[in-house]
C-alpha positions as CSV (number, residue, x, y, z in Angstrom):
1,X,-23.8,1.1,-22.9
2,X,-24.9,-0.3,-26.1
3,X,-27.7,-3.3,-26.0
4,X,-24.8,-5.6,-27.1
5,X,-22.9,-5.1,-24.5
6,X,-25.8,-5.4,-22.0
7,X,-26.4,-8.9,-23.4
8,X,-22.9,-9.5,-23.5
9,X,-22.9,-8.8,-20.2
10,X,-26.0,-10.7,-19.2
11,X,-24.6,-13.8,-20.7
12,X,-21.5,-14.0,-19.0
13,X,-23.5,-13.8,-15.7
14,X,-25.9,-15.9,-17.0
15,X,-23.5,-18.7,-17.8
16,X,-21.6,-18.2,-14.7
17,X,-24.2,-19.4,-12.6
18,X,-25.4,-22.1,-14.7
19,X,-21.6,-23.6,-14.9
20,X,-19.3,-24.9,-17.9
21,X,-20.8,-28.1,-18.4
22,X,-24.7,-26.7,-18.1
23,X,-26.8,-27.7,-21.3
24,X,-27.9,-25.0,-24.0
25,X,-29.9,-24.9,-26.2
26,X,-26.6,-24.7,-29.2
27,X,-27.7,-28.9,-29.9
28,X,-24.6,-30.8,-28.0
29,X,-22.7,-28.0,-26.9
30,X,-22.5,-27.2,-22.8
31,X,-21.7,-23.5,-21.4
32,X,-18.5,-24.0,-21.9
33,X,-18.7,-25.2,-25.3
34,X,-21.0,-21.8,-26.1
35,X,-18.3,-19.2,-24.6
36,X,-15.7,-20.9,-26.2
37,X,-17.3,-20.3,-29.7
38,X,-17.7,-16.8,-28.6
39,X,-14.6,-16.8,-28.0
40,X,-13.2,-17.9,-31.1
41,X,-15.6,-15.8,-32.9
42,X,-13.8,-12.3,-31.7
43,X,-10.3,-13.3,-31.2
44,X,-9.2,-16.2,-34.4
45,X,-9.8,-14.4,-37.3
46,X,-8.0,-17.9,-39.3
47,X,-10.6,-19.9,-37.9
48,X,-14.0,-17.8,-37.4
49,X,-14.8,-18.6,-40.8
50,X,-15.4,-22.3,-40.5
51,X,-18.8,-20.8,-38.5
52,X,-20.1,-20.3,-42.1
53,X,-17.4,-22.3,-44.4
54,X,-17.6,-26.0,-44.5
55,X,-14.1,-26.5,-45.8
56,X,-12.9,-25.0,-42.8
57,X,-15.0,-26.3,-40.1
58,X,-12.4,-28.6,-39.2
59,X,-9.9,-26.0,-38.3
60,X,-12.5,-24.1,-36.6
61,X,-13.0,-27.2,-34.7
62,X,-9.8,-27.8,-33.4
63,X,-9.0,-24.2,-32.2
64,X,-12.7,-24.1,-30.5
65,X,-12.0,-27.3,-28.7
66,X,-8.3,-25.9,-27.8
67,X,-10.3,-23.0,-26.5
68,X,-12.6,-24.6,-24.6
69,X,-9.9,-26.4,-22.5
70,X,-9.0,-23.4,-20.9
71,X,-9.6,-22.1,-17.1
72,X,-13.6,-21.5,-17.0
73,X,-13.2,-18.4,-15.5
74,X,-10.4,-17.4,-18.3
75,X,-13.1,-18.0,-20.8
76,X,-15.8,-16.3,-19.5
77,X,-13.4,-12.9,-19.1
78,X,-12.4,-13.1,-22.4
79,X,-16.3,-12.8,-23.4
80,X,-16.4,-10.4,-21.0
81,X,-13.8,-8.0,-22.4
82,X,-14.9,-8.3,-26.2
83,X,-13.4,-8.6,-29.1
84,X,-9.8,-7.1,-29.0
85,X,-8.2,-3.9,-30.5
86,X,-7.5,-5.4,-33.9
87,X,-10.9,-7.5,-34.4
88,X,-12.9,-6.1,-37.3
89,X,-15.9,-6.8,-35.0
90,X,-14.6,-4.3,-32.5
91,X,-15.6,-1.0,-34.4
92,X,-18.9,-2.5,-35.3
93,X,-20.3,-4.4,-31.9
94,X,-23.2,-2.9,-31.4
95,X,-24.7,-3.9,-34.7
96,X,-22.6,-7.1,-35.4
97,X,-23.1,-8.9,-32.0
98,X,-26.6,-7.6,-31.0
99,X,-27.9,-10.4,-32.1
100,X,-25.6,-12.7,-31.5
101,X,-25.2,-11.9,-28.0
102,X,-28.8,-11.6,-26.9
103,X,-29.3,-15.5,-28.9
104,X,-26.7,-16.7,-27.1
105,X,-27.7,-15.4,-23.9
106,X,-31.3,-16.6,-24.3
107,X,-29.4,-20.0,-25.6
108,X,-28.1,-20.3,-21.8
109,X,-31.3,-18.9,-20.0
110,X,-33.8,-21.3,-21.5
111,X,-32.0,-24.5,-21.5
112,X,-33.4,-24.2,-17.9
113,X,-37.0,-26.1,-17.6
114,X,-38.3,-23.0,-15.6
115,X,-37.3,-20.3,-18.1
116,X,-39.8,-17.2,-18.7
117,X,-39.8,-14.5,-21.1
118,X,-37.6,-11.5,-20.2
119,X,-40.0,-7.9,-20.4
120,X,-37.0,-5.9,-22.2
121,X,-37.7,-2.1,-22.7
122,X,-39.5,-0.8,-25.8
123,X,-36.0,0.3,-27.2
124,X,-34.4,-3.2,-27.1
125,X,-37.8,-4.7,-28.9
126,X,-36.8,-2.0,-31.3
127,X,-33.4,-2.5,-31.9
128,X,-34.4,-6.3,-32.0
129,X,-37.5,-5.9,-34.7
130,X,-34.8,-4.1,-36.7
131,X,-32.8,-6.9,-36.9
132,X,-35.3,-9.1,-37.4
133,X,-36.3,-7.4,-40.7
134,X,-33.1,-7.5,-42.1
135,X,-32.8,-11.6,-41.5
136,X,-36.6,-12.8,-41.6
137,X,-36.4,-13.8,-45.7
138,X,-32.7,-15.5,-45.0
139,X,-34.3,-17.7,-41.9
140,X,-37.5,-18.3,-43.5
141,X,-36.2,-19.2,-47.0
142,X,-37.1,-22.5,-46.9
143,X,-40.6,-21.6,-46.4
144,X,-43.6,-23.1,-48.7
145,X,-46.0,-20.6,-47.8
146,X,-46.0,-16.8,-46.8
147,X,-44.9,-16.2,-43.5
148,X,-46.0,-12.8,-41.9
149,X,-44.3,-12.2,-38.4
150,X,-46.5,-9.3,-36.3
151,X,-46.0,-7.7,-33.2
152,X,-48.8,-7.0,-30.3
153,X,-48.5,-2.7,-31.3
154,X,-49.5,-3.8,-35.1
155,X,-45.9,-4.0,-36.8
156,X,-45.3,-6.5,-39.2
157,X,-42.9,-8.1,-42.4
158,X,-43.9,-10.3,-44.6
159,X,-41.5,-13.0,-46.0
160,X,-41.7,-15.7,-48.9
161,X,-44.7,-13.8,-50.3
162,X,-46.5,-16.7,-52.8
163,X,-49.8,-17.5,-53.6
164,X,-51.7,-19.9,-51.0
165,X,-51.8,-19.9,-47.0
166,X,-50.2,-17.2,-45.2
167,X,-48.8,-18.8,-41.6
168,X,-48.7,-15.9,-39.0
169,X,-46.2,-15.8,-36.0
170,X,-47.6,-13.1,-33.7
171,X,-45.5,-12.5,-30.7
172,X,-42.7,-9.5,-29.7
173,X,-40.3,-9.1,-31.4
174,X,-37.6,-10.8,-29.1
175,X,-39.5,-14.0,-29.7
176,X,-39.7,-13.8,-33.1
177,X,-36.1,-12.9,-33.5
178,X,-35.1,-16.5,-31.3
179,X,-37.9,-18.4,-33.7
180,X,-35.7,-16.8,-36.9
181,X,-32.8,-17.8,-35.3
182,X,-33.8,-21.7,-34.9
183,X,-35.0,-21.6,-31.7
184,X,-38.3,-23.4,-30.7
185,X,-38.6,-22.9,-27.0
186,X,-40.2,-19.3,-27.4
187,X,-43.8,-17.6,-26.7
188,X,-45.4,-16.8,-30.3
189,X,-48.7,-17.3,-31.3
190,X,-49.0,-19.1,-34.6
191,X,-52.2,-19.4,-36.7
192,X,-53.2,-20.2,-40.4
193,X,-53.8,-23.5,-42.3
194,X,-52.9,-26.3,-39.8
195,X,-50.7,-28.0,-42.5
196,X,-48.8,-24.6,-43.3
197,X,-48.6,-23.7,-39.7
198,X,-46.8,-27.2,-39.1
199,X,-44.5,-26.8,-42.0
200,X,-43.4,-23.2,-40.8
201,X,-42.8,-24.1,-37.6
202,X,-41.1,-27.6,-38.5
203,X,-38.2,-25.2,-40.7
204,X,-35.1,-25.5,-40.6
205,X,-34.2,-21.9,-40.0
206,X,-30.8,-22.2,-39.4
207,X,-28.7,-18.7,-40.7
């Protein structure tokens, strides 16, 4: 079983026991609101591009909020079960919703005010620091000053490289991945400049 579907797994339990209408950490949106996107994501190929489009986000809109009015338990099986026979997604999950599921599932997890850290295994911090390299310049683009992200066993990518401060996010690389992908309740050690250091971590690193 591939790390995708592990988290894909772990999400669907996870939102299970928090409920449909539990907060997350997606702004507004409850459980229910997440699993429909998921949903939509691996089953509407018309409306999945309004995730990234503009022009289409109204469409998207209206199919995820159809989507979300079904059965709870409907939804969470059809998160469950993956993206159908005929999804382009389907030949590709383990790379193409690693991250998305492991986010996701964290997105559910620490919307709780008692949330720690999962210790995943060395392979899944791998699989996850490889992922974060390919992203890091895309979520830290609108950086002013060099941001070098490092892990406790000495790895490290540097991003926005510029003259001036150098901000450095130090934490495994599950953390840092959830700090590229927007999210701020995470366990990273920042230093540098105090003024850089803010800035970094005030980013909107939305991908």
């Amino acid at each position: 079983m591939s790390m995708a579907q592990r988290e894909r797994r772990g999400v669907v339990q996870a939102m299970a026991a928090a409920g449909p209408e539990a907060p997350t950490l997606c702004g507004e949106w409850s459980v229910r609101d997440l699993a429909a996107h998921l949903v939509v994501r691996e089953r509407r190929m018309d409306a999945a591009p309004g995730i990234m489009l503009a022009p289409l986000a109204g469409h998207l809109g209206r199919v995820q909020a159809k989507a979300a009015a079904r059965p709870f338990p409907e939804l969470l099986e059809r998160v469950r079960t993956g993206p159908p026979w005929w999804s382009p997604l389907r030949p590709v999950d383990a790379v193409a919703n690693l991250s998305e599921m492991f986010v996701h599932h964290e997105d559910v997890r620490r919307a709780a005010s008692d949330w720690e850290p999962r210790v995943l295994p060395a392979a899944d911090e791998d699989a996850l620091w490889a992922t974060l390299r390919r992203m890091a310049s895309l979520a830290y683009r609108k950086s002013p000053v060099t941001v070098e992200l490092v892990t406790p066993d000495g790895r490290e990518v540097r991003v926005r490289e510029q003259q001036g401060p150098v901000v450095t996010l130090r934490a495994q690389p599950s953390e840092l991945l959830l700090h590229a992908f927007g999210r701020d309740e995470v366990r990273i050690e920042s230093s540098g400049e105090s003024d850089a250091v803010r800035a970094v971590l005030a980013l909107d690193r939305s991908v």
